[in-house]
C-alpha positions as CSV (number, residue, x, y, z in Angstrom):
1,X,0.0,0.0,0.0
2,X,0.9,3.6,-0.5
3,X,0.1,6.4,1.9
4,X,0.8,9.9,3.3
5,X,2.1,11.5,6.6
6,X,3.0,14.8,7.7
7,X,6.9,15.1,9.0
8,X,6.7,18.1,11.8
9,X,10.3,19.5,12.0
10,X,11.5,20.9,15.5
11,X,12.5,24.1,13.9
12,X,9.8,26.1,13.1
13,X,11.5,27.7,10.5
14,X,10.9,24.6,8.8
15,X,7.8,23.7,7.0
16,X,5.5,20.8,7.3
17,X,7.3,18.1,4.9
18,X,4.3,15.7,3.2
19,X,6.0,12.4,3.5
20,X,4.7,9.5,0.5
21,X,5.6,5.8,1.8
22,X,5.0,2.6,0.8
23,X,4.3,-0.6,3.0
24,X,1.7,-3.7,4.1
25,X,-1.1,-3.9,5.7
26,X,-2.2,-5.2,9.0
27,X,0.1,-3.4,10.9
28,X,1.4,0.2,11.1
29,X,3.9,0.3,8.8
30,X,5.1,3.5,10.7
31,X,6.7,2.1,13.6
32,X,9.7,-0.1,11.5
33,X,9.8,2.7,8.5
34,X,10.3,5.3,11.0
35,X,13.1,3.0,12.9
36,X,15.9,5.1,10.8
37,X,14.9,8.3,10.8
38,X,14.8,8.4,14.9
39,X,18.8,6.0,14.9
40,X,21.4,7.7,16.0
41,X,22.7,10.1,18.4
42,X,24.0,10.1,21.9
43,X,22.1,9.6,25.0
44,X,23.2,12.5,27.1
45,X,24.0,10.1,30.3
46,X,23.6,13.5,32.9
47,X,20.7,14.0,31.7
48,X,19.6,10.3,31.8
49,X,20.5,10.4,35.5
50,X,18.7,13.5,36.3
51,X,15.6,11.7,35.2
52,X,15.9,9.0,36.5
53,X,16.6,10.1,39.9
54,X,13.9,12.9,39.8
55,X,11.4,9.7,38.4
56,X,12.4,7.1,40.3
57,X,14.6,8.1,43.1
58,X,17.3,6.2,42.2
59,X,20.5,6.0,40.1
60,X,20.7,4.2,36.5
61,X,23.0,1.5,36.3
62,X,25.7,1.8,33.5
63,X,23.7,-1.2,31.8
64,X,20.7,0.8,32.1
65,X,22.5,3.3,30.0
66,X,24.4,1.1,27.5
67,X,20.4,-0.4,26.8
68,X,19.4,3.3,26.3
69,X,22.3,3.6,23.9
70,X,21.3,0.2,22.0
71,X,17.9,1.8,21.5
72,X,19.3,5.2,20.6
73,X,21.5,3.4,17.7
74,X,18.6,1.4,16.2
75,X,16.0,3.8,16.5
76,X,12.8,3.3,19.1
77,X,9.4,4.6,17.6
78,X,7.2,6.1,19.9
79,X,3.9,6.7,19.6
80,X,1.1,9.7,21.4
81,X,-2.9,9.0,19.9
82,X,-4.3,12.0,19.0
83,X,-7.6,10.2,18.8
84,X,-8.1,6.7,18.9
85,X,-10.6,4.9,16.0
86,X,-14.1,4.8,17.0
87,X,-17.5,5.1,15.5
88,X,-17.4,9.4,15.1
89,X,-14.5,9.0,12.8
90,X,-15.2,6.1,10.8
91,X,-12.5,4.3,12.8
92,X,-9.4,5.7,12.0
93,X,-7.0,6.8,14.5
94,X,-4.2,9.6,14.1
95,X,-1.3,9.6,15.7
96,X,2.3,11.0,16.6
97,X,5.3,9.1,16.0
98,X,8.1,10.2,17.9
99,X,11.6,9.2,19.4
100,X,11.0,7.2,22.3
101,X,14.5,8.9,23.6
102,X,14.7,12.3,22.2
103,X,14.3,13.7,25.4
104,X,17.4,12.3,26.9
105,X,18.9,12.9,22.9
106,X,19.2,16.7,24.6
107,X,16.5,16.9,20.8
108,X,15.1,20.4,20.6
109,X,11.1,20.8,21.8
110,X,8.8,20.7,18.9
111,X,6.6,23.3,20.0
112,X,4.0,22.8,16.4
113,X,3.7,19.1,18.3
114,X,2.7,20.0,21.2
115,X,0.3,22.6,19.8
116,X,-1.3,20.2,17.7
117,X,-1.9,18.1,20.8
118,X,-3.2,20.6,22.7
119,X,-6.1,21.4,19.8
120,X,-6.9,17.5,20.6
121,X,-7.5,18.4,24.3
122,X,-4.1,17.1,25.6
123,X,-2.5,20.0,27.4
124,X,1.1,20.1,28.8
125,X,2.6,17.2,26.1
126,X,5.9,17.4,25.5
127,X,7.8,16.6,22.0
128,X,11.7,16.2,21.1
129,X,13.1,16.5,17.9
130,X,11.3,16.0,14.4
131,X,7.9,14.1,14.7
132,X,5.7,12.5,12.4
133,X,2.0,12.7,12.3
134,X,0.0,9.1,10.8
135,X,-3.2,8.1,10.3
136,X,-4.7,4.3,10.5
137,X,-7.9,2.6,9.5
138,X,-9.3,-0.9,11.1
139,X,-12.6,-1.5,9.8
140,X,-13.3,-3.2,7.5
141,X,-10.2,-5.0,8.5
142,X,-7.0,-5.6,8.1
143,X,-5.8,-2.2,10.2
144,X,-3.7,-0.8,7.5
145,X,-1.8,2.8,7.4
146,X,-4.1,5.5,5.7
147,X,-3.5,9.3,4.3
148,X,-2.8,11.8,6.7
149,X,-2.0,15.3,4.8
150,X,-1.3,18.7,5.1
151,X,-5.1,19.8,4.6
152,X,-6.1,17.9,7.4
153,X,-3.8,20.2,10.1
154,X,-5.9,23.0,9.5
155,X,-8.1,23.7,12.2
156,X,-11.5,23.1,10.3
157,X,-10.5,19.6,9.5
158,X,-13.0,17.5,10.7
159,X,-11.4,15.1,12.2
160,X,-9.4,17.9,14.3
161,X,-13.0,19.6,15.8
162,X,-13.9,16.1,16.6
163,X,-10.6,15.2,18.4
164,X,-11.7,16.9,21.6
165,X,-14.7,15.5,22.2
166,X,-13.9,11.9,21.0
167,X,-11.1,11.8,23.5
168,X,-13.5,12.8,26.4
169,X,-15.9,9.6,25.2
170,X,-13.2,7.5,25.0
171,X,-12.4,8.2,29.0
172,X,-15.9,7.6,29.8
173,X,-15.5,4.5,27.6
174,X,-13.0,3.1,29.7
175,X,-14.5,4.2,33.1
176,X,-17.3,2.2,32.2
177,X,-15.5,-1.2,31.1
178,X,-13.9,-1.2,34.3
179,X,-17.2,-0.3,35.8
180,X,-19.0,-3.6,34.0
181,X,-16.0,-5.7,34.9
182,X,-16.4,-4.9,38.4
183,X,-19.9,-5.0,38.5
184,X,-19.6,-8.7,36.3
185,X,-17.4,-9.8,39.4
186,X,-18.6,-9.0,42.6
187,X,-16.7,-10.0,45.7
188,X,-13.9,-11.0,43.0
189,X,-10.1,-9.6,43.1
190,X,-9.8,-7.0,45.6
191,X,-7.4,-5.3,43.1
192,X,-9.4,-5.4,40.4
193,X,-12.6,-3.8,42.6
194,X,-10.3,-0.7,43.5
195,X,-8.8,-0.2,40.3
196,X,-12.0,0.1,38.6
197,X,-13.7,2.2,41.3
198,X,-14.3,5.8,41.3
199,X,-12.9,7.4,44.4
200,X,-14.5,11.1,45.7
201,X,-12.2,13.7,47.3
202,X,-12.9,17.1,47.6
203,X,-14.2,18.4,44.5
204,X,-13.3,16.1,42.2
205,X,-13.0,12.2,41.6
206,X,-10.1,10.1,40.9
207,X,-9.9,6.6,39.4
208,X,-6.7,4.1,38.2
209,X,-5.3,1.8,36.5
210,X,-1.8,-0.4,37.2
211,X,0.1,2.2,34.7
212,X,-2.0,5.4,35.6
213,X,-4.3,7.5,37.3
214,X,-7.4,9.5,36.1
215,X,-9.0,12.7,37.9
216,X,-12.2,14.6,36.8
217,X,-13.2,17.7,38.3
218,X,-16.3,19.1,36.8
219,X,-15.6,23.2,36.2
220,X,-19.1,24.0,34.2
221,X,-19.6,24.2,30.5
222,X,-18.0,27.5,28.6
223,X,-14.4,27.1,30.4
224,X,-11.9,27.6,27.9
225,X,-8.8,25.9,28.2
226,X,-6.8,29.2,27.9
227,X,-8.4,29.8,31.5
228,X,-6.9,26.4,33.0
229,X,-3.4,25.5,34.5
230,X,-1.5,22.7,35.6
231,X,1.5,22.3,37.0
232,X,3.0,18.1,37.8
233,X,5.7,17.6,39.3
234,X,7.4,14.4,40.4
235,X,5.1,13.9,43.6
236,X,2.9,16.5,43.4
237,X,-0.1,18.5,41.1
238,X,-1.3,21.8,40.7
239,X,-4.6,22.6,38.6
240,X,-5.9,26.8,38.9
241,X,-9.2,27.2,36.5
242,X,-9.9,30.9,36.1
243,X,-7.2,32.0,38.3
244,X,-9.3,29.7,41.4
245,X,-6.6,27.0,42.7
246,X,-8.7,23.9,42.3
247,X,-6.1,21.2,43.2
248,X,-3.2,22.1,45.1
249,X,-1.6,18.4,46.8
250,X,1.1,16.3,47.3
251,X,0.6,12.9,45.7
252,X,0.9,9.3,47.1
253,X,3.9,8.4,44.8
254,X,5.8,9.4,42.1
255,X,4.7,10.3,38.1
256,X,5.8,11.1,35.4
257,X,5.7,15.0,34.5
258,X,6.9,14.4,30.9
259,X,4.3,12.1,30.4
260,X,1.4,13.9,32.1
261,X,-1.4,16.1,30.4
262,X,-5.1,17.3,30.4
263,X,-8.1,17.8,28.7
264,X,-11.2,20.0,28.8
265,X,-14.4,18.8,27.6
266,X,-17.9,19.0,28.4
267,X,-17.7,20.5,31.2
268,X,-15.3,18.8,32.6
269,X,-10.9,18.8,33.0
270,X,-9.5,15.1,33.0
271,X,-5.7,14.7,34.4
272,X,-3.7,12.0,33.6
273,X,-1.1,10.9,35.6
274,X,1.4,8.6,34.6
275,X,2.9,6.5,37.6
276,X,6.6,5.8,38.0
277,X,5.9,2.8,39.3
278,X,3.2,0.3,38.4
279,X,0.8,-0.9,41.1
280,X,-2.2,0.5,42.9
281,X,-1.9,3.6,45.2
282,X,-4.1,2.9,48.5
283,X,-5.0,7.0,48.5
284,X,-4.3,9.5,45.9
285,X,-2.4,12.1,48.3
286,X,0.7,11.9,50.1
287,X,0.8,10.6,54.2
288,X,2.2,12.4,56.0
């Protein structure tokens, strides 16, 4: 098969690059064709250290390093969904495909990137280096790699007014497939029972998964998201709506800031959280 992406150069003073490739279906083709484009360059090992100790509270072995290396030479394709495929948008999915390690690469912030994320209603994404942006289709199936062109970055692209809302459904999606599993298995797994409940603090509500953790505080329809901000740190969140500090805490353990973000939709701001470690937290703030 033969399709289109859109190549998103870090520097700005670069324009978008319409990418034609050729490859198979029933896969994306975009994770192995990519593989060269993200090989090479050094893993800046200070900076490797910094993150790890600020994510994990602990040194990286020089094995650890010499594996980040590996992956730096061979190129590691990382992906962020933009939207997942569902019903709205015929099932396709768009995606960006980045350098897993561009961060640690010392790569330059791709600030089109992270704009283009933020239109899909994930706020406070992060993006090193050149990225490319993919769309897939998987139905009818195979799943095979579709057109994705420069037309469809403009902000009345259809599929770009839908992103927002679509990502909120697919939350609520979730929230209720743990919900039926729970519900499909009572007095089963303790673990599964937490992990799938919805948990109330004060103003908002929180639930989790091994890998994550979700909160939803309801602010009223007409908030922008110019009027929100967040702030994650390593153990701790900070979320001010109109200028009002909604969420000021310490958290139970640590995340990851890189790989934290937001979104605004219907009325309501969903966090993610991205744990450090994976497991279940007991309580969402910090003991004291």
């Amino acid at each position: 098969i033969e399709f289109t992406s859109v190549k998103f150069p870090a520097d700005e003073s670069k324009p978008y690059e319409l990418i034609t490739t050729k490859g198979y279906v029933a896969e994306d083709c975009m994770l192995t064709l990519l593989k060269p484009m993200f090989a090479g360059g050094a893993i800046d090992t200070e900076t490797a250290k910094k993150t790890a100790l600020a994510q994990m509270g602990q040194d990286v072995s020089t094995m650890g390093l010499n594996h980040l290396g590996d992956a730096a030479d061979g190129g590691v394709v990382e992906t962020f969904a933009l939207v997942r495929p569902c019903k709205t948008n015929d099932q396709c999915g768009v995606y960006i495909y980045l350098d897993e390690v561009g961060m640690l690469k010392q790569l330059p912030p791709n600030p089109r990137a992270r704009s283009l994320a933020a239109a899909c209603s994930f706020h406070g994404a992060d993006f090193f280096g050149d990225v490319y942006v993919g769309r897939t289709k998987c139905n009818p199936a195979p799943m095979r790699n579709i057109d994705f062109t420069l037309s469809d970055m403009d902000s009345s692209s259809p599929w770009l007014k839908r992103a927002a809302a679509e990502n909120y459904d697919y939350g609520l999606g979730m929230a209720e497939i743990r919900d039926s599993i729970n519900a499909t298995n009572p007095g089963g797994a303790q673990q599964a029972e937490d992990e799938s409940t919805v948990k109330n603090e004060d103003g908002f509500t929180w639930t989790q998964s091994e890998e994550d953790l979700e909160i939803v505080l309801d602010v009223g329809e007409g908030v922008k998201a110019s009027a929100i901000k967040a702030q994650f740190k390593t153990q701790a969140l900070s979320l001010t709506v109109g200028g009002d500090k909604k969420i000021d805490m310490d958290l139970y353990d640590k995340v990851r800031p890189d790989d934290c973000n937001w979104t605004v939709s219907k009325g309501k701001v969903v966090v993610t959280l991205e744990k450090v470690r994976e497991g279940r937290w007991t309580v969402l703030r910090k003991v004291a």
